[in-house]
ZATORRO-49181 format. One record per atom (N, C-alpha, C): residue number from 1; z, y, x. Coordinates in steps of 0.001 Angstrom, whole numbers, always signed. Example, Ala and Ser with C-alpha at 12.3 -4.5 7.8 and 13.67 -1.06 7.14 Angstrom:
- 1|+7800|-5690|+13190
- 1|+7800|-4500|+12300
- 1|+7800|-3300|+13200
- 2|+7080|-2250|+12850
- 2|+7140|-1060|+13670
- 2|+7870|+30|+12900
END
This chain:
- 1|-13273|+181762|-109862
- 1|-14355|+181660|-108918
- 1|-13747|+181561|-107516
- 2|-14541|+180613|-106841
- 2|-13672|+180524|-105561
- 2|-13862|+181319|-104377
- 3|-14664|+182085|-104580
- 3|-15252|+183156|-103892
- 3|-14686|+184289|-103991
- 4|-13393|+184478|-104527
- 4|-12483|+185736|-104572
- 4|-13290|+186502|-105433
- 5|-13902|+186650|-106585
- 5|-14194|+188059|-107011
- 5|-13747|+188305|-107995
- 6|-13633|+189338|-108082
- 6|-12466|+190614|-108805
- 6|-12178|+190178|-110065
- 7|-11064|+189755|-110237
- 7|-10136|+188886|-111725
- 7|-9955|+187988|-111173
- 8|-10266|+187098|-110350
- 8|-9709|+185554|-110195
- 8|-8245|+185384|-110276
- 9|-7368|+184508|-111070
- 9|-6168|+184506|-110750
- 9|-5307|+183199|-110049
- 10|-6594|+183047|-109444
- 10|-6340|+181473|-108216
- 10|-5780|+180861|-108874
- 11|-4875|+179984|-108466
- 11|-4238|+178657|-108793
- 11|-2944|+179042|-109776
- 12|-3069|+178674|-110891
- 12|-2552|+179295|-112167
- 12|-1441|+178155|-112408
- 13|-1118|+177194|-111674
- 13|-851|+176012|-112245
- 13|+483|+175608|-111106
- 14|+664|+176666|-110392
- 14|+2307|+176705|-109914
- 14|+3390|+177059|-110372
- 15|+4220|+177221|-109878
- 15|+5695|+177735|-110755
- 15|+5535|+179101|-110905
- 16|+6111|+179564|-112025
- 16|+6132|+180545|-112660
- 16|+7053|+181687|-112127
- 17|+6481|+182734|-111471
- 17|+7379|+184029|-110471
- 17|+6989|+183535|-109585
- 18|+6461|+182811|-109199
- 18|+6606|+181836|-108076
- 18|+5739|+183371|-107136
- 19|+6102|+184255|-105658
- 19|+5411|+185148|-104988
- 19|+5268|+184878|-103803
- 20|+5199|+183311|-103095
- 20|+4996|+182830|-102159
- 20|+5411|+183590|-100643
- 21|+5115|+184008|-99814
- 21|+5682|+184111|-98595
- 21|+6121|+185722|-98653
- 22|+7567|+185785|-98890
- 22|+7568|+187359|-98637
- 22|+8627|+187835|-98002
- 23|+8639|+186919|-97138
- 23|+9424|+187591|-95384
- 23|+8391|+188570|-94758
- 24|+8942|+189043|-94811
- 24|+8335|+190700|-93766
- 24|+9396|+191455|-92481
- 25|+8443|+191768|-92138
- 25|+9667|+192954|-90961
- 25|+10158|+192385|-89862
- 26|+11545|+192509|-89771
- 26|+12186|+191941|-88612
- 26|+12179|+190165|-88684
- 27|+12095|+189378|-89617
- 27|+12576|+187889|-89963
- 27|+10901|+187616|-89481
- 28|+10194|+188263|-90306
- 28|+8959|+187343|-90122
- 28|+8125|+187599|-88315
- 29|+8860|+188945|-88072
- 29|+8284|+189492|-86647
- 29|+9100|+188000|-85816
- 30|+10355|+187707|-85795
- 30|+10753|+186839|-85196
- 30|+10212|+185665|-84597
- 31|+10314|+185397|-86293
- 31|+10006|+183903|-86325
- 31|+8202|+183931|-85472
- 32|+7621|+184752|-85177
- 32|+6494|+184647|-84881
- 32|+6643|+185524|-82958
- 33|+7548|+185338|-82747
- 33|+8352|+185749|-81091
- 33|+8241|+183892|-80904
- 34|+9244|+183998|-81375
- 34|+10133|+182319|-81245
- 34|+8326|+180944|-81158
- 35|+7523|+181501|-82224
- 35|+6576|+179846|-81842
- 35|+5557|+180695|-80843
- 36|+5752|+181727|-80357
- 36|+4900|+182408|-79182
- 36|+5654|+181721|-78247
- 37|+7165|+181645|-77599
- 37|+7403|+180818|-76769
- 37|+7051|+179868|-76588
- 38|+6849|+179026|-77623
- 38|+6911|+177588|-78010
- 38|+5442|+177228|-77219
- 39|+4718|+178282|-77263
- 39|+3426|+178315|-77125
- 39|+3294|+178225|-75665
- 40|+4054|+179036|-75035
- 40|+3600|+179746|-73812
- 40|+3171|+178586|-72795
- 41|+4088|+177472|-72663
- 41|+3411|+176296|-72132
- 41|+3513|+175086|-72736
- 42|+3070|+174230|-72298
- 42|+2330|+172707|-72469
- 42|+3383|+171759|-71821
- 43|+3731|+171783|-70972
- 43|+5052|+171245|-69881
- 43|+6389|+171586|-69254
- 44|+6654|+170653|-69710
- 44|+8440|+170560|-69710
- 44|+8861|+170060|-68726
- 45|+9830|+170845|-67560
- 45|+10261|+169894|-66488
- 45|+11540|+169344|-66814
- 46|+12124|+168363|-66918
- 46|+13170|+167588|-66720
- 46|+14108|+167997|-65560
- 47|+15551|+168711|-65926
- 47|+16761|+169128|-65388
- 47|+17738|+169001|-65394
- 48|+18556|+168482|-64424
- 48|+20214|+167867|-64920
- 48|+20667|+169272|-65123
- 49|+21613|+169576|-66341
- 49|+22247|+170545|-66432
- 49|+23199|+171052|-65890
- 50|+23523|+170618|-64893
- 50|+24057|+171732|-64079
- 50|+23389|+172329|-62796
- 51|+21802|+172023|-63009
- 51|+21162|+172998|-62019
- 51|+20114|+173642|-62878
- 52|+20068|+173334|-64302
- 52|+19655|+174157|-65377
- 52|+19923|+175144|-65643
- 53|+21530|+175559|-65798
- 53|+22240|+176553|-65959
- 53|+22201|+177852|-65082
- 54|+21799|+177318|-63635
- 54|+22044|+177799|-62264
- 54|+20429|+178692|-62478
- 55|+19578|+177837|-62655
- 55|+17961|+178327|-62950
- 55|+17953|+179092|-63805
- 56|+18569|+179335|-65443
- 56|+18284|+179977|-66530
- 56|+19067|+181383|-66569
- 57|+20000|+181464|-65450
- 57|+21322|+182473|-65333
- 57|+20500|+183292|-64293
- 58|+19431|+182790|-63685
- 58|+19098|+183763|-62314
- 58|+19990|+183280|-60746
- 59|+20973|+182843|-61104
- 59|+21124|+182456|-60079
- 59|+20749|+181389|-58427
- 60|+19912|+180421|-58830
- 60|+18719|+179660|-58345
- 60|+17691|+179510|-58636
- 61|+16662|+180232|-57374
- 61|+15277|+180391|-57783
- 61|+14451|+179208|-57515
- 62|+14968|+178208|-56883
- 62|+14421|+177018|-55930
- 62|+14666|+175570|-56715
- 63|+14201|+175166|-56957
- 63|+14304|+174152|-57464
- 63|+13878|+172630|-56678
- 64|+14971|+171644|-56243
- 64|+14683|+171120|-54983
- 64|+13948|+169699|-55726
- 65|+12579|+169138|-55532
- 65|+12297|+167939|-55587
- 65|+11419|+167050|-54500
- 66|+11664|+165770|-54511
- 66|+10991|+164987|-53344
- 66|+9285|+165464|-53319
- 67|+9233|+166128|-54297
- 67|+7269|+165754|-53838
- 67|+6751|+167368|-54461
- 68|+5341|+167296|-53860
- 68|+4877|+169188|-54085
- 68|+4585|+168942|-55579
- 69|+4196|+169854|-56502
- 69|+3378|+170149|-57096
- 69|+2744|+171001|-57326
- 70|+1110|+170807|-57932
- 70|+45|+171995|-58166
- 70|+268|+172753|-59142
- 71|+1136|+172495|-60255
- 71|+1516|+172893|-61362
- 71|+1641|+174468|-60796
- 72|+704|+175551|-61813
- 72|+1760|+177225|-61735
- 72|+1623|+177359|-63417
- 73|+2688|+178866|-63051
- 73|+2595|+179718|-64503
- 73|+4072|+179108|-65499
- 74|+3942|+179635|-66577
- 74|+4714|+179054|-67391
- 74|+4912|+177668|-67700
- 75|+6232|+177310|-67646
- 75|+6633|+176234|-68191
- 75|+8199|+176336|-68770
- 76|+8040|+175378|-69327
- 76|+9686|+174940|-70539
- 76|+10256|+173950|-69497
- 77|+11921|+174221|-69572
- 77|+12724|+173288|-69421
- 77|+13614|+172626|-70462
- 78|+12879|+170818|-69979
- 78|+14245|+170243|-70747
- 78|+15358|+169479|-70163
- 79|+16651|+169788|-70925
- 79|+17787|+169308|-70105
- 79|+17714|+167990|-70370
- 80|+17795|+167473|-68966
- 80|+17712|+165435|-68881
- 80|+19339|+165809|-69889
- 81|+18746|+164011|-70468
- 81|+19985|+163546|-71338
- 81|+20072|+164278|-72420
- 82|+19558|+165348|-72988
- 82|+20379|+166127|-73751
- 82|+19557|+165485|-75242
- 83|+18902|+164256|-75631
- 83|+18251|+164037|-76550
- 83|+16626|+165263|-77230
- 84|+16053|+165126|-76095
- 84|+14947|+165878|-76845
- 84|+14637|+167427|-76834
- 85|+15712|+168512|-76022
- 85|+15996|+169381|-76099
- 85|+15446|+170870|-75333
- 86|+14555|+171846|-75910
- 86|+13695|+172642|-74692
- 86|+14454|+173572|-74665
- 87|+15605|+174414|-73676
- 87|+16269|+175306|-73785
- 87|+15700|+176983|-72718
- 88|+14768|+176698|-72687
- 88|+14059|+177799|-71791
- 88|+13190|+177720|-71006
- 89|+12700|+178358|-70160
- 89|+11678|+178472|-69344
- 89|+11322|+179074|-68473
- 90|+10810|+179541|-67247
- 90|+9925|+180409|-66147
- 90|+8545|+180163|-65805
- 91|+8209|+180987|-64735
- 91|+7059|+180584|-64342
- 91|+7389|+180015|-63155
- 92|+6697|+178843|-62941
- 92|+6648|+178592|-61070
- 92|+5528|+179108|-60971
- 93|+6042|+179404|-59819
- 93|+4869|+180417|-58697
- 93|+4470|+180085|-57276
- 94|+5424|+178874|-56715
- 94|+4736|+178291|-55462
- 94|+6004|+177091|-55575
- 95|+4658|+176581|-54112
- 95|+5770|+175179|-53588
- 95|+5845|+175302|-52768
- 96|+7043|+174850|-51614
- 96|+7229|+175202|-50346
- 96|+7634|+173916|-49926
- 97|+7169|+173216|-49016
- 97|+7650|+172066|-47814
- 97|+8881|+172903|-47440
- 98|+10172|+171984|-47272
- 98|+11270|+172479|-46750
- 98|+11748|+171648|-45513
- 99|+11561|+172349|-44613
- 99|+11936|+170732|-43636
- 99|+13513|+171038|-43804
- 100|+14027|+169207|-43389
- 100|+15701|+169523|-43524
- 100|+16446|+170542|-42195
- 101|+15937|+171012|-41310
- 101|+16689|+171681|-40192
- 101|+16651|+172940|-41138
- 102|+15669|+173486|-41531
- 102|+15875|+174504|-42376
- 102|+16392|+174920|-43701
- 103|+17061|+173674|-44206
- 103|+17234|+173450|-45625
- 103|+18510|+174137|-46092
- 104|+19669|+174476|-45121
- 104|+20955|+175403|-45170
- 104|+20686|+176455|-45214
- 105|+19898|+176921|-44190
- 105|+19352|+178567|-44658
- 105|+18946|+179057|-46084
- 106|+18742|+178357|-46511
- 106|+18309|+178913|-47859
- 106|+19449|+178724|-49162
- 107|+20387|+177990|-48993
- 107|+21430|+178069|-49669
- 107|+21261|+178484|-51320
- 108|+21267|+179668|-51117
- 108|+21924|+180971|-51811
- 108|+20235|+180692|-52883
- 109|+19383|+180431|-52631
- 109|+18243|+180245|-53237
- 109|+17641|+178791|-54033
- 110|+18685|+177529|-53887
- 110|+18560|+176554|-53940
- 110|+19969|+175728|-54578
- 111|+21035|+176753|-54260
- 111|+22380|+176056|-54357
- 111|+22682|+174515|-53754
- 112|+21887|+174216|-53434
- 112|+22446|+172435|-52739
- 112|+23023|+172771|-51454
- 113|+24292|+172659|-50983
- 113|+25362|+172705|-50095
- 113|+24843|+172296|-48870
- 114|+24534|+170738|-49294
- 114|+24782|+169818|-48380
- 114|+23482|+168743|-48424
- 115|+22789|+168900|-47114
- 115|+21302|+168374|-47060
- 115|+21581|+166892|-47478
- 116|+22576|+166250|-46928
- 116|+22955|+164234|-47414
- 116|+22596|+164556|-49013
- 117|+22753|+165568|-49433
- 117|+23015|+164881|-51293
- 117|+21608|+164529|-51533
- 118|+20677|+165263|-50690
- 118|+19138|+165594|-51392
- 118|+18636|+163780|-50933
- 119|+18231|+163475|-52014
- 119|+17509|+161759|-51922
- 119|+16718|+161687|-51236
- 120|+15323|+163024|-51319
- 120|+14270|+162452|-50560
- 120|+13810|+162385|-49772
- 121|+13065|+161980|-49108
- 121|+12074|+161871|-47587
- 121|+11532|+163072|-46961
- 122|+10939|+163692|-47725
- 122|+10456|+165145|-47910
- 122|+10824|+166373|-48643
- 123|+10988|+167567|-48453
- 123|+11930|+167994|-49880
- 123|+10776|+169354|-50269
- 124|+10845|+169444|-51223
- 124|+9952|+171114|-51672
- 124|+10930|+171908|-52593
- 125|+10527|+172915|-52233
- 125|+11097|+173462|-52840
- 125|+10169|+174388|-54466
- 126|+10263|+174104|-55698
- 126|+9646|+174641|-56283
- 126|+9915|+175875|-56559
- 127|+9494|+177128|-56694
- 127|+9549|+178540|-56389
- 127|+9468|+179038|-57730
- 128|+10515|+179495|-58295
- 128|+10731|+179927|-59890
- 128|+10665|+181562|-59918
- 129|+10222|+181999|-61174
- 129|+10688|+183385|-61162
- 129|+10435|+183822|-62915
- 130|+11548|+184718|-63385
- 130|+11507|+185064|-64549
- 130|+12305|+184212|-65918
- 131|+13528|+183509|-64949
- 131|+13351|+182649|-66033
- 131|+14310|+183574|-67291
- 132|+13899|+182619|-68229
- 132|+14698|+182892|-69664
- 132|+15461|+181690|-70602
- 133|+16756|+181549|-70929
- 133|+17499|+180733|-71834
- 133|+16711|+181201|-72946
- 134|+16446|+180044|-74008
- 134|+16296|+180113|-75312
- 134|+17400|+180423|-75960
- 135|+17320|+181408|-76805
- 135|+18667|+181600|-77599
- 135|+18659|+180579|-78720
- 136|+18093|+180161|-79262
- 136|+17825|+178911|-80033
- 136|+16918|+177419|-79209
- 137|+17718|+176175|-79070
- 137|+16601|+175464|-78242
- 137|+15542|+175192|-79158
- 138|+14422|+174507|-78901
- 138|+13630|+174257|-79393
- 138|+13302|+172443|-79155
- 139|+13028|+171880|-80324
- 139|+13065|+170195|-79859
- 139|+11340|+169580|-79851
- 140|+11628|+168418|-79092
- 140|+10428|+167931|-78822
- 140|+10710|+166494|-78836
- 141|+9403|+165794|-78890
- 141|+9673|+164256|-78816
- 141|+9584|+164267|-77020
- 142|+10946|+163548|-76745
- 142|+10329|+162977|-75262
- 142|+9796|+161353|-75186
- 143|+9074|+161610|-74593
- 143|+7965|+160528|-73738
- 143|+9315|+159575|-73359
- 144|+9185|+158222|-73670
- 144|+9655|+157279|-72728
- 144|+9061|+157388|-71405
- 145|+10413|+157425|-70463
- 145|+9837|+157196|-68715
- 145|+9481|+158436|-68537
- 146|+9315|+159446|-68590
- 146|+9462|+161050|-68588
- 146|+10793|+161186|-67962
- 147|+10614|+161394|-66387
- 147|+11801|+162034|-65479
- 147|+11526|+163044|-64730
- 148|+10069|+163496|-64722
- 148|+10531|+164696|-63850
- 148|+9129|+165582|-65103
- 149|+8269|+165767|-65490
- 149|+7261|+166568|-66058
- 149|+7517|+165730|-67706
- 150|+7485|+166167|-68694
- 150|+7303|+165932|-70297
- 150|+6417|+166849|-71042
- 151|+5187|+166231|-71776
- 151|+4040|+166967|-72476
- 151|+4912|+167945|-73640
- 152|+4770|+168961|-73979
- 152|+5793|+169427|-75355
- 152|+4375|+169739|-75970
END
């Protein structure tokens, strides 16, 4: 009866011992950590890895790009080039117009040395906090033409 009542012995017609899901405890608590990340956001920013590293270590909270965005809260980073790859995440929490007279002062929050390297016209600074390396990455299809935001 498909209504569960008392004797049914459901689907009789699988393999034999067969006791279907019986991870428990620490494996199954995990694995259910790990697609809670997966979860936490929707968008992936695109990062050359060596200012990935700088972001996921704590060491740069600033993240320098030509244009603002409205984007807050959680998001995943994926490393440009790395074929498909989500290796962590933070929350942004603001954007800041940086004019270039002021753009050395902040150094230590941004790591870019030297204002010539920065390409653009305008610079912001995106305002990170909390971030975390995935200890396992996690993969995604990327979007052709996906260079700076990717849907995960």
């Amino acid at each position: 009866n498909p209504k569960g009542n008392a004797g049914n012995k459901g689907n009789v017609a699988g393999n034999a011992g067969n006791k279907g899901n019986t991870k428990n405890g620490i494996v199954k608590e995990e694995a259910g950590k790990r697609s809670g990340l997966k979860r936490s956001a929707r968008l992936a920013l695109v990062v050359k890895k060596q200012w990935l590293d700088k972001i996921l270590s704590g060491e740069k909270d600033w993240e320098i790009r030509g244009s603002a965005t409205a984007q807050r809260g959680w998001i995943h980073f994926a490393e440009s080039k790395a074929g498909g790859k989500l290796v962590g995440r933070a929350r942004l929490v603001d954007c800041i117009e940086l004019p270039k007279s002021t753009f050395k002062r902040h150094v230590r929050r941004h790591c870019v040395t030297n204002v010539s390297d920065v390409p653009y016209k305008h610079i912001f600074a995106w305002v990170l906090e909390d971030p975390e390396r995935f200890t396992k990455p996690f993969v995604y299809k990327h979007t052709p033409g996906a260079v700076i935001w990717v849907r995960v």
